[in-house]
Each structure stands twice: as C-alpha cells, then as structure tokens.
KEKEDREN-372458 format. One line per 3 residues: number of its first residue (from 1); their letters; for each residue x, y, z of C-alpha. Coordinates in steps of 0.2 Angstrom, whole numbers, plus 5000, padded with zeros to 4 digits. Example, Ala and Ser with C-alpha at 12.3 -4.5 7.8 and 13.67 -1.06 7.14 Angstrom:
1 = AS = 5062 4978 5039  5068 4995 5036
***
This chain:
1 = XXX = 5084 5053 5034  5085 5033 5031  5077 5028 5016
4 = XXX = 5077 5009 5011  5068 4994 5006  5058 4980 5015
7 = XXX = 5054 4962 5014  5039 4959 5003  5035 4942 5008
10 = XXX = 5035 4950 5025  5024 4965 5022  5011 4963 5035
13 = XXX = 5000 4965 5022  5002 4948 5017  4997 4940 5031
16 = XXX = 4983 4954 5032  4977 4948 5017  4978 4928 5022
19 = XXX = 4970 4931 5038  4955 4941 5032  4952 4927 5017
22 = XXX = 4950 4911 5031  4934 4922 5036  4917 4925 5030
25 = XXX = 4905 4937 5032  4888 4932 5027  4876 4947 5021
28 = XXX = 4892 4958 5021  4896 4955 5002  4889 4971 4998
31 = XXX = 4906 4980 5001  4909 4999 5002  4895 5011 5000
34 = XXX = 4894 5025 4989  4881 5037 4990  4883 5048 4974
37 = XXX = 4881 5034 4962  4862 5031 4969  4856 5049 4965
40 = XXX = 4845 5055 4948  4853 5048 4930  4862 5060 4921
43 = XXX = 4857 5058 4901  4865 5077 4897  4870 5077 4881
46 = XXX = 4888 5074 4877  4902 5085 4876  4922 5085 4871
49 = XXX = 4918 5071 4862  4902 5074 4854  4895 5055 4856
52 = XXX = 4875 5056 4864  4873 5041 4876  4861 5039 4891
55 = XXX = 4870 5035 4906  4860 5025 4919  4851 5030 4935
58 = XXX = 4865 5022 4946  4875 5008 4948  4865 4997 4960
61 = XXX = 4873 4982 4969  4870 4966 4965  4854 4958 4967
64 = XXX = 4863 4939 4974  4879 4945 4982  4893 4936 4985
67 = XXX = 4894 4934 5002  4911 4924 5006  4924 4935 5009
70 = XXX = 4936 4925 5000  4926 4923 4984  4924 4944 4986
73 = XXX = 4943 4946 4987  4947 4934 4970  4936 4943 4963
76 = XXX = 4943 4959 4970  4961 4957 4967  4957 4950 4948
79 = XXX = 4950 4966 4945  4962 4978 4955  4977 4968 4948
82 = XXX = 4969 4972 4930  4967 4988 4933  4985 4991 4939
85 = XXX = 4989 4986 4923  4978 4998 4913  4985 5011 4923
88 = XXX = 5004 5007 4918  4997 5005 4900  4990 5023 4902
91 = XXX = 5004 5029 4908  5014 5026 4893  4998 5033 4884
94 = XXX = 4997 5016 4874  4979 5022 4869  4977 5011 4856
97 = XXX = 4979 4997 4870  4965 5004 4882  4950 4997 4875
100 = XXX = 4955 4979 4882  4948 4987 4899  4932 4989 4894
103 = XXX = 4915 4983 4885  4911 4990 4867  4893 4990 4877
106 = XXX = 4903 5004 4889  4894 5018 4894  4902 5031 4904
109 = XXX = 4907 5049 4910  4921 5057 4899  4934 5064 4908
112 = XXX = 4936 5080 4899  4922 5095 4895  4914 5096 4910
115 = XXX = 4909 5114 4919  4919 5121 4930  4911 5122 4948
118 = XXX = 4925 5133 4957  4942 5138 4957  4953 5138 4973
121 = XXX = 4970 5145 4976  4981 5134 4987  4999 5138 4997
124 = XXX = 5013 5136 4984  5004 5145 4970  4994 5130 4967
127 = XXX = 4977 5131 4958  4961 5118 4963  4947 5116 4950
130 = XXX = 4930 5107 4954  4920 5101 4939  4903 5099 4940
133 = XXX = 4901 5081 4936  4884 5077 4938  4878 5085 4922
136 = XXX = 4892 5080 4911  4891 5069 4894  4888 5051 4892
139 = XXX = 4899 5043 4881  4903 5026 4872  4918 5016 4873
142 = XXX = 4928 5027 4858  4921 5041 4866  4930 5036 4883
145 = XXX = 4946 5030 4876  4947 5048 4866  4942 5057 4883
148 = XXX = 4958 5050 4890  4969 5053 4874  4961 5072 4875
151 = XXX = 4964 5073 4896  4986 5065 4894  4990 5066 4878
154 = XXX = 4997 5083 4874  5005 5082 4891  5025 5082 4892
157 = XXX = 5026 5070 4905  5013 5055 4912  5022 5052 4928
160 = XXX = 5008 5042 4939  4992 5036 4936  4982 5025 4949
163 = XXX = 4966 5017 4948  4961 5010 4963  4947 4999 4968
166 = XXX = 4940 5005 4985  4927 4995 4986  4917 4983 4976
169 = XXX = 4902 4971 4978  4900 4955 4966  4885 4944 4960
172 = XXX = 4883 4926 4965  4879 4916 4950  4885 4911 4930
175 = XXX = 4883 4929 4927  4897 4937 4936  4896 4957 4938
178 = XXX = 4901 4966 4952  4899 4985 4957  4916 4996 4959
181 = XXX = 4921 5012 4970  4936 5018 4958  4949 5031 4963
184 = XXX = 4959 5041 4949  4975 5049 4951  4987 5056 4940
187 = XXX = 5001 5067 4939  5011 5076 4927  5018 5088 4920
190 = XXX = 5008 5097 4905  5009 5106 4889  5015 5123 4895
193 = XXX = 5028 5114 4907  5016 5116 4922  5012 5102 4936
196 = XXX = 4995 5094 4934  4988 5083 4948  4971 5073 4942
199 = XXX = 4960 5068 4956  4943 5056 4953  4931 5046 4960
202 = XXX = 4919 5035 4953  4906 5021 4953  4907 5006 4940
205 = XXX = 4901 4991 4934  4912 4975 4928  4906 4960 4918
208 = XXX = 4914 4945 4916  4917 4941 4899  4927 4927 4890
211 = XXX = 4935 4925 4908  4940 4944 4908  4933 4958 4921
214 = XXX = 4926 4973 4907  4923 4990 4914  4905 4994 4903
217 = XXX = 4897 5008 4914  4906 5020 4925  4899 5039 4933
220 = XXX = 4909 5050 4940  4906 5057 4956  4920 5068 4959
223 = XXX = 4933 5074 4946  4944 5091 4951  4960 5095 4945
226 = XXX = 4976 5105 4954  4990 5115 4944  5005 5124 4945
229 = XXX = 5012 5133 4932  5030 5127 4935  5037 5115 4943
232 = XXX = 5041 5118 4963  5059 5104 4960  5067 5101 4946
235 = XXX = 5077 5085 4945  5095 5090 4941  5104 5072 4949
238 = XXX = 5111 5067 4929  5118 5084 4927  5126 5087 4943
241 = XXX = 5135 5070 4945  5122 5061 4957  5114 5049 4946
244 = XXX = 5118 5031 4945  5109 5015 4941  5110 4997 4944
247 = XXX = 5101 4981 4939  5085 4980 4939  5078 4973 4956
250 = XXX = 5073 4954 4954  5089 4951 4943  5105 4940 4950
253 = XXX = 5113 4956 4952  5101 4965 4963  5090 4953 4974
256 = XXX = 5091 4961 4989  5081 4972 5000  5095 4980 5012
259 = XXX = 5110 4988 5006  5099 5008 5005  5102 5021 5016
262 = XXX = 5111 5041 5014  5120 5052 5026  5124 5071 5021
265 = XXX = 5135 5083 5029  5152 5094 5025  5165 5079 5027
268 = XXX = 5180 5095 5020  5174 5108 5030  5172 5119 5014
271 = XXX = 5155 5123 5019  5145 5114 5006  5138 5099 5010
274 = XXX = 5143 5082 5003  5131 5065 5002  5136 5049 5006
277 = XXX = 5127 5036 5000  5130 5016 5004  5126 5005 4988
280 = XXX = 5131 4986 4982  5148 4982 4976  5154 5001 4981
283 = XXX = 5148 5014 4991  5147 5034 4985  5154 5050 4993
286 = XXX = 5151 5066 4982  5159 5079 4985  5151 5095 4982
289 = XXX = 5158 5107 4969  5162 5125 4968  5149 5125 4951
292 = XXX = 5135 5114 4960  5140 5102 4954  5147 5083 4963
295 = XXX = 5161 5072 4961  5161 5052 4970  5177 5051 4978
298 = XXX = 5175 5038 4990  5188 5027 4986  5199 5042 4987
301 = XXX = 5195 5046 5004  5194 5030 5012  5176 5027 5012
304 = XXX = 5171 5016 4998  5172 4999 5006  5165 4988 5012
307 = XXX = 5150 4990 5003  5131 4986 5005  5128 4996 5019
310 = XXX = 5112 5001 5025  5111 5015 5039  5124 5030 5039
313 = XXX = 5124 5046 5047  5139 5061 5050  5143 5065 5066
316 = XXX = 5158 5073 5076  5161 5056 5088  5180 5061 5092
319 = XXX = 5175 5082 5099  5189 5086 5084  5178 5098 5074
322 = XXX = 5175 5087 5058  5163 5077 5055  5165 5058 5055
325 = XXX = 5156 5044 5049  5147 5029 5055  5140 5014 5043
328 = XXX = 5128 5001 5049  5129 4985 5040  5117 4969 5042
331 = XXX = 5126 4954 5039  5122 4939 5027  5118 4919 5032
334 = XXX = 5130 4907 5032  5128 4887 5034  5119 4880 5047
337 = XXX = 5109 4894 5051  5124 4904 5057  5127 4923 5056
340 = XXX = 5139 4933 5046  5146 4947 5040  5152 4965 5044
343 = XXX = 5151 4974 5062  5146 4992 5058  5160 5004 5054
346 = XXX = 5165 5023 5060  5177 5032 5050  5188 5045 5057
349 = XXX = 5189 5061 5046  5206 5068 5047  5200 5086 5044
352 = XXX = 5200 5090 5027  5189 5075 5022  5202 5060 5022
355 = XXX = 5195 5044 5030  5200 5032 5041  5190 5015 5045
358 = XXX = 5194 5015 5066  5193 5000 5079  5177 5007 5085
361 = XXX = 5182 4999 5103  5172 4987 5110  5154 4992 5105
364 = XXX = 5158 4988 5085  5166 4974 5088  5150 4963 5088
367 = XXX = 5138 4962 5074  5121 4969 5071  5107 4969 5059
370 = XXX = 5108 4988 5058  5095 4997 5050  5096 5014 5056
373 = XXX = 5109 5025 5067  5102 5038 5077  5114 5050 5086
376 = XXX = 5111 5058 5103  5119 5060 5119  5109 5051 5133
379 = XXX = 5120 5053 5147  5127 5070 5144  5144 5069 5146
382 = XXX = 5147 5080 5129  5150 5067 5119  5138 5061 5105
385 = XXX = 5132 5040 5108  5123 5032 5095  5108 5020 5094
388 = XXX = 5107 5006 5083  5091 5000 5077  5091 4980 5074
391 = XXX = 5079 4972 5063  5081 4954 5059  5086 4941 5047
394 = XXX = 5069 4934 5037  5082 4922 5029  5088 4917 5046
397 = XXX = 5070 4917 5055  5056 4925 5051  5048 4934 5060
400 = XXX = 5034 4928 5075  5019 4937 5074  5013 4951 5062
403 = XXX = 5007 4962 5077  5018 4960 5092  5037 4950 5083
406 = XXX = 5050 4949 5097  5062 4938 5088  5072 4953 5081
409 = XXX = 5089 4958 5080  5094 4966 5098  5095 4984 5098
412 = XXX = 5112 4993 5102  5114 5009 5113  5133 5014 5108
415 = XXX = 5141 5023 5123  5154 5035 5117  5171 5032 5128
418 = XXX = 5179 5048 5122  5198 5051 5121  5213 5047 5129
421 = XXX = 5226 5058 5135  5235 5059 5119  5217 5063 5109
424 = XXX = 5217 5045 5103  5197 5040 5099  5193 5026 5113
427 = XXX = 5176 5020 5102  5160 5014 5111  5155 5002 5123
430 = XXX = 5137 4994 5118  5125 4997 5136  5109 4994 5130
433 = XXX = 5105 4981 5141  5112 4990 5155  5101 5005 5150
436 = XXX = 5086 4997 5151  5084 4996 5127  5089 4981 5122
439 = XXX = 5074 4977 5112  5072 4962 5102  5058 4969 5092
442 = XXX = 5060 4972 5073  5066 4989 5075  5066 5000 5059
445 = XXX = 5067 5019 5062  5073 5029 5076  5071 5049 5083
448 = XXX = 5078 5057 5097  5071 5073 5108  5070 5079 5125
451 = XXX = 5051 5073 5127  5048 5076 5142  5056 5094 5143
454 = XXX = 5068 5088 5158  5083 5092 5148  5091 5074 5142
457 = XXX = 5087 5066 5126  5073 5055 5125  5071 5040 5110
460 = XXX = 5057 5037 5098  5057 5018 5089  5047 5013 5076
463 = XXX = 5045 4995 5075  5040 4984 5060  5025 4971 5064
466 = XXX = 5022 4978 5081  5022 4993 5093  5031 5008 5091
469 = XXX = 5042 5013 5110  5044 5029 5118  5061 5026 5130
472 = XXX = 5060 5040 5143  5077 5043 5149  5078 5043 5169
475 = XXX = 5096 5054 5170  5105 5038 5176  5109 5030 5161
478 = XXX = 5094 5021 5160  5075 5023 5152  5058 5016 5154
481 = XXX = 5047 5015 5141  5034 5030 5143  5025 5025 5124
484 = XXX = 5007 5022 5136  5010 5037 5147  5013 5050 5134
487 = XXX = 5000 5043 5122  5009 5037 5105  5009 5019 5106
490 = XXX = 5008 5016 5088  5004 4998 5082  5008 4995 5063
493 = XXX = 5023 4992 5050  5032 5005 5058  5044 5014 5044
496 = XXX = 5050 5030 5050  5049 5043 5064  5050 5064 5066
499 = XXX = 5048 5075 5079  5044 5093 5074  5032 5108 5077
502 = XXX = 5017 5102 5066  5007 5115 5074  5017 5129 5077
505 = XXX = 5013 5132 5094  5033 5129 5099  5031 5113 5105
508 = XXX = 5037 5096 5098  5025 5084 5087  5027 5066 5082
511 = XXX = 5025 5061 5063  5025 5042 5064  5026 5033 5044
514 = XXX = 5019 5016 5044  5011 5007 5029  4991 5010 5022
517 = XXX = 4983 4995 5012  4967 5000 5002  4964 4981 5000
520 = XXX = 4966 4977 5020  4955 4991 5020  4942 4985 5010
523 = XXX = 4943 4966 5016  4939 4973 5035  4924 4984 5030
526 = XXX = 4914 4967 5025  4922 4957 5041  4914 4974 5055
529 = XXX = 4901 4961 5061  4911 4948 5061  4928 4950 5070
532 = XXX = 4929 4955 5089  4930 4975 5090  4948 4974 5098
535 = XXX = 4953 4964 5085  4945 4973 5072  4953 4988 5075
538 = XXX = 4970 4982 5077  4969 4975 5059  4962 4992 5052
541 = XXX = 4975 5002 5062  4988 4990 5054  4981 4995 5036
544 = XXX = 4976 5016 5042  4995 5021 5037  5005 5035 5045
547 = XXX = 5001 5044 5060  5003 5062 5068  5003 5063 5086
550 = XXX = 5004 5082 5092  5007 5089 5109  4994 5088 5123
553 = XXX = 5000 5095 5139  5013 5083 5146  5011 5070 5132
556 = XXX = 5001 5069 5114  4985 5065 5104  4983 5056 5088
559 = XXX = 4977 5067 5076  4961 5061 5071  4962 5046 5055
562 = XXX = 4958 5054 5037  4968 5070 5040  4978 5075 5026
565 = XXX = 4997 5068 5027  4994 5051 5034  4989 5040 5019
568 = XXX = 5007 5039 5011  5002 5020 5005  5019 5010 5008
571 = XXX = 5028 5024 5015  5046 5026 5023  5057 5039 5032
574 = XXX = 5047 5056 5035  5058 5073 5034  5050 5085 5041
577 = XXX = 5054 5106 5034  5048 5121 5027  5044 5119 5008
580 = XXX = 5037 5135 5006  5046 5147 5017  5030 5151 5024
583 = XXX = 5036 5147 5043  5027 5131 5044  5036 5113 5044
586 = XXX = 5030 5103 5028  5032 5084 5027  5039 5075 5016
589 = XXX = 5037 5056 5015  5043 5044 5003  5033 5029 4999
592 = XXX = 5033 5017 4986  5041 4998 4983  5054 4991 4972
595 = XXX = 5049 4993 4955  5048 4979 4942  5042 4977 4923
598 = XXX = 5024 4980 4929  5016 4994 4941  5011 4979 4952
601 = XX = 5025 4974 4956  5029 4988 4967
***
C-alpha cells in the first residue's frame, strides 16, 4: 500500500469548481431538496436543556432565488468555509467561541434528550441508536451551545467533527438569507473510553448580518449515534519507536507534495516484519523487536539515502531468498525547464538485512517520476518485473486536460534480466514500449491480477485527471487494454486500486479510490438542465468518489453509486482484509489532505 500526497492546485476539483461557476442556471437556484424539513412543526416542549421555544413549520426556500450559479456558489462557499471553521473550533470544544455561528434570534433542535427510536447491533460489537427527532425540544441560542457542550464535553477525546453544506438555496435581494442542507459528524472517543460516532442531518436557515452568514433556525431530520465500548486499534506508534514528525506542511522545510510512500516486509529473515518508510532529509527502516517494539536502522544497513523517496516495495528480485528493496524517486526541475534528479534505486539484501544500493542494469538507469511500483511477473520466466507508475512534473508542465491529461510522465514496465552464471544480479531492462504500456497518462496507482483467469498476470492503473486502464496481457510480452471489454473504465482522480473478493463468491473484485467533492456535487445538481447529459455525468462521475467493480461473468459491474465504502472524500490507497476475522475482506481507505492551522486547509 502507497500512501502519499497530491497537488492541490491541481485537484480536479479546482477546475470543477471554475468550470461549473462560468455557467448559469436560471430557475435552478433553489439547490438540493429536502423533504423532512417541509413536514408539521415540531413546538414539543424542551428537553436537556429546559428552554421552551417554538420551532417553525419548515425551512422554506426562498421566495426570489438566486439564480446565478456563481452568485449561489459565493454564497455557498462563504458559508461552507465558515462552517469548517466552526467545526475545528468545536473540535477543541472552545464553546465559549460557538456562539459567533449563530443569531441570538436562533431557534433550533438540541442535540441531546431526544427519544430513542431503536437500537441495532452492528459487526464488530458496534451499537446504532436512532432518535426520534421529530418531537424533540426547541431551543434558543444558549440552549444550542449548551446542547453541544452536554453532547462533547465530558468525552476523552474530539477527534473529527464535520459540518457540511449539501445543498443550500439563497435569496436575491438586500436581505440575503439562504436555506441549508447540513450534515453532522463527529467521532470520538467518550467518557468510559468507548468509540462514539455522531451522525446528523438537518435543514437550516442563515442570515446575513453585519457581512456575516448567522445560523438562526436549524431542525434536525435525522440524528443517530454508533458505539463501541472499546476501541477496535489502539495507537501505539510513540511507544514502539514508529513516531516521528516534521515541519508543518507549508513551512520552508516542508513544501512539497511527494516525498510519501511505505513498504513492509522481513528485510533479516527473523520473521517479524520491518517497515521502510522513505521521508525528507532521511529515510527510515525499523526493525522489528523481540518486545514489539522498533528500532530505525537505516543508515546501518545501507538504506537511508538518498532520501525523498516516493514509492517503495520488498521484493526477492535476485531468486536468493531475501527480500530486496526497490525505491521510486520523482526528480526535481532544473533551469530552463530541464529534469533532474535520482533514477529509482534497488537494494540488494545480503541475507541478514544488510543493504546494498545496485546498478540496477539498464532499466534504472533513466529517470522517472515514479509514484508507485507494482511487482509481478508478466512474462513468467520465474523472476519478479516491476511496473513503474509515472505521473508528471506540475512544476515542469501542467497537466492538459482535467479529464482525459496525456502529458504525463511515461510509464516503465521493468523487465527482470536475472543472474549470471556466477549468481551476479543483471538488473532490468525497461520494455514498456515494446509491450504495448507506455502510457503517458498521469498514472498514480497500480494492481496486478490474473483477470482474465488465463494464468498470467494482468495490470490495473489508476490514473489521475482521466481514465483508469485494464492492460490484459496477451502471453507474448505484450498487453491490450481490455478496460471497455471487462467493464471498469473508471473516469475521475484516480488514487489507488485493489483487487479482492468483495463478495465472497471466490472470484476477484476491483476497489477503485478516486476523490468525492460535496461542493462539485452540489454546483452540478443546479447545472442538470443545463449541461449536455454526457457531460453532465462525466463531471458528476469526477465528483461521485471511489468505486467498486465486482465480478460479472467474464468481466465486472459497478456497484451501483451510494453503496457504502465509496464516498471516502479525498481518498488515497485502498487495502483490502479482514478486520474482523469474520471471513469477509473489509476495506480500508485513507483519505484526507495535508493539514494546516485550519480544518480547511486540508
């Protein structure tokens, strides 16, 4: 598994959002329905917090929309950017603070004291409570705040809180309000030690006042809670020698987006397994410990330069029994638009864990923007080849379209050359071309299986701004791409890429990780009308998030959008196993940004 950053003034997000904004979609300012806000008012009388306050029939929309979608989105963003915010400030349960968010006019749900509606026992001995929300309390702005401080406040930790704008409708005019769909969802860990997961969704009103979006009315809709009574991981990387830190992102220090990436495997033969990890300034290789414990020793054994590295993986390259290790490194601009930098490396392991940086042979003798190395053997010969998945150089050139870029960094298919008679490792030799793979699309992630069940490995690549490929190999040395006939062509930010049995019926799935935007969403459900259907739902597909493509006879079929697992947000590499010991492979995808002073600026 490859984990690692990306560009964010490429994110295809951006240009998304630029896109969406030249348009307009006249009588479209209304936004995203919600139903559950229209229904009866709920004036029951207040609970937790015991302030009485009528809450109103519904949240209507606005009676003179806004109907440009540009003017919806400043709106939009103003609000969503606000709320980000909020949510960091609740995070550190700086209560005192929360009442910037909202009107002392608020009226609103609480979110405590409402009736439970059912309890459900979920797989990992998690617990799902529904409230009955409908004939919960009405309370006033101190009421609210003290909800919140009542709901977090005694918890042990506040790990995440989101509130996120789903939709929302504005009124034309000098008194600008707009109507809200909110999602709420935080995660912690709670008084008893337990995991506590808060789901909620709501609709809401926001007036602008003093040039300031205030929440002052908000109904809940939905509000349910999971537990677990202890935590399923705990985090031990401090006490066992894996932590380590460096400059915050954005600092002279640490501005890049590349140098990430992790390879495990047992470089001593001892039969634990050891993690290398490339970094800045010096790269990592703990060594597991008897007591569970690990030690870095990668200057020791040869491994810690040169450093900013980006994909790694252990493999046996030289048939000795040990297992070897191969680093992918991107390069850096030099003057006048020129490349430079580092050819990926492959260390030879010695046997008991000693390194040795080798020639490598011909293939590793020209550079690549390597992101991710993917081993398998394509032509069978029983020794192990290596793809190399090329992205590109945004600081070089950029890249040339958000949906179909084909100025990336080549792709490399590393043909192992073996031994010599004396047992001397040969390296590879790079046939990509010859074999048919030499893409110059902005290749992130890679996966490997026998597809087609015809007993040769087959390669899975997920490619940023643009189509994801199946290469089928032929059993020549060569491949076509089979992406249309097997049915996952996959267009998005593609992130990451698995093959497992989803489904349990002993054949492999696909589990595709791109990125989910709720704000392209959001932009595209006003622009429906108004954007060609093809088009239309290539952008939403580039804002849907991750896919799962399961076996269908001789090829596979998308798992229909909205099943759970696919909207990871900005989501990377997927690993696929069995959390639970339950038989059934899990996924787990991480997803996120770099992370600055504020929640939005991840």
């Amino acid at each position: 598994m490859i984990l690692r950053s990306a560009q964010p003034a490429t994110a295809p997000f951006v240009a998304l959002l630029l896109v969406l904004s030249l348009a307009s979609a006249p009588g479209c300012g209304g936004g995203e329905e919600t139903t559950a806000a229209d229904g009866p008012g709920r004036n029951a009388p207040a609970r937790s917090t015991g302030v009485s306050v009528d809450l109103p029939d519904g949240i209507a929309h606005p009676d003179r929309p806004v109907t440009s979608v540009e003017a919806v989105e400043d709106e939009t963003e103003a609000l969503a950017d606000s709320l980000i915010e909020f949510a960091e400030v609740l995070r550190k349960r700086q209560f005192d603070q929360a009442e910037d968010w909202f009107s002392p006019d608020l009226v609103a749900h609480a979110l405590v004291g409402h009736a439970e509606a059912n309890r459900t026992s979920l797989p990992l001995d998690v617990e799902r409570i529904k409230y009955d929300v409908a004939a919960s309390a009405g309370v006033d702005r101190d009421g609210f705040i003290e909800s919140l401080r009542s709901l977090l406040g005694d918890w042990r930790s506040v790990d995440s809180v989101l509130w996120k704008v789903k939709g929302a409708s504005f009124q034309r005019g000098r008194s600008r309000w707009g109507r809200l769909d909110l999602k709420i969802h935080i995660t912690g860990v709670d008084a008893t030690g337990g995991m506590v997961s808060v789901h909620g969704r709501g609709d809401a009103r926001a007036t602008r006042t003093r040039g300031k979006f205030l929440l002052d009315q908000f109904i809940l809709n939905k509000w349910e809670v999971e537990r677990r009574a202890a935590p399923l991981f705990t985090e031990v990387a401090a006490s066992t020698g894996l932590a380590h830190t460096w400059a915050r992102f954005g600092t002279d220090a640490n501005n890049s987006f590349h140098w990430n990436g992790a390879a495990a495997g047992d470089v001593d033969g001892d039969g634990d397994w050891d993690l290398f990890v490339p970094s800045d300034d010096q790269n990592f290789l703990y060594i597991a410990q008897p007591d569970g414990t690990w030690s870095d020793e990668a200057d020791e054994r040869g491994v810690g330069s040169p450093d900013r590295g980006t994909g790694a993986v252990f493999f046996d390259c030289d048939n000795d029994g040990d297992q070897d290790l191969m680093v992918g490194l991107t390069g850096w601009p030099l003057a006048g638009g020129k490349m430079g930098g580092e050819r990926c490396r492959i260390f030879l392991n010695d046997g008991a864990g000693q390194f040795t940086d080798a020639p490598g042979g011909p293939g590793l003798q020209e550079p690549f923007v390597a992101y991710t190395l993917t081993v398998l053997d394509f032509d069978g010969d029983g020794w192990l080849d290596v793809h190399i998945c090329g992205y590109g150089r945004v600081d070089v050139e950029h890249n040339n379209s958000w949906t179909e870029a084909t100025n990336g960094s080549p792709n490399g298919l590393l043909r192992n050359l073996g031994t010599n008679e004396e047992g001397a490792f040969l390296g590879f030799e790079n046939v990509a071309e010859a074999a048919g793979i030499k893409d110059v699309r902005w290749s992130y992630a890679a996966a490997s299986a026998d597809v087609d069940l015809d007993g040769d490995a087959d390669l899975y690549v997920a490619n940023d701004y643009g189509s994801n490929r199946l290469w089928i190999n032929q059993g020549d040395g060569t491949f076509v791409d089979g992406s249309d006939a097997q049915g996952v062509v996959d267009k998005g930010s593609g992130m990451g890429a698995s093959f497992g049995d989803l489904t349990g019926d002993g054949s492999l799935d696909l589990y595709v990780s791109n990125m989910s935007s709720t704000a392209g969403s959001r932009i595209l459900s006003r622009l429906e009308e108004d954007i060609d259907k093809e088009t239309h739902a290539l952008l939403k597909k580039l804002a849907a998030g991750n896919s799962i493509f399961t076996r269908d006879g001789d090829g596979f079929a998308r798992s229909p959008g909205g099943q759970g697992g696919i909207g990871a947000s900005w989501a990377w590499s997927p690993a696929l196993f069995d959390v639970d010991l339950d038989g059934d492979l899990d996924v787990f995808c991480t997803n996120g940004f770099v992370t600055g002073e504020l929640a939005f600026d991840t």
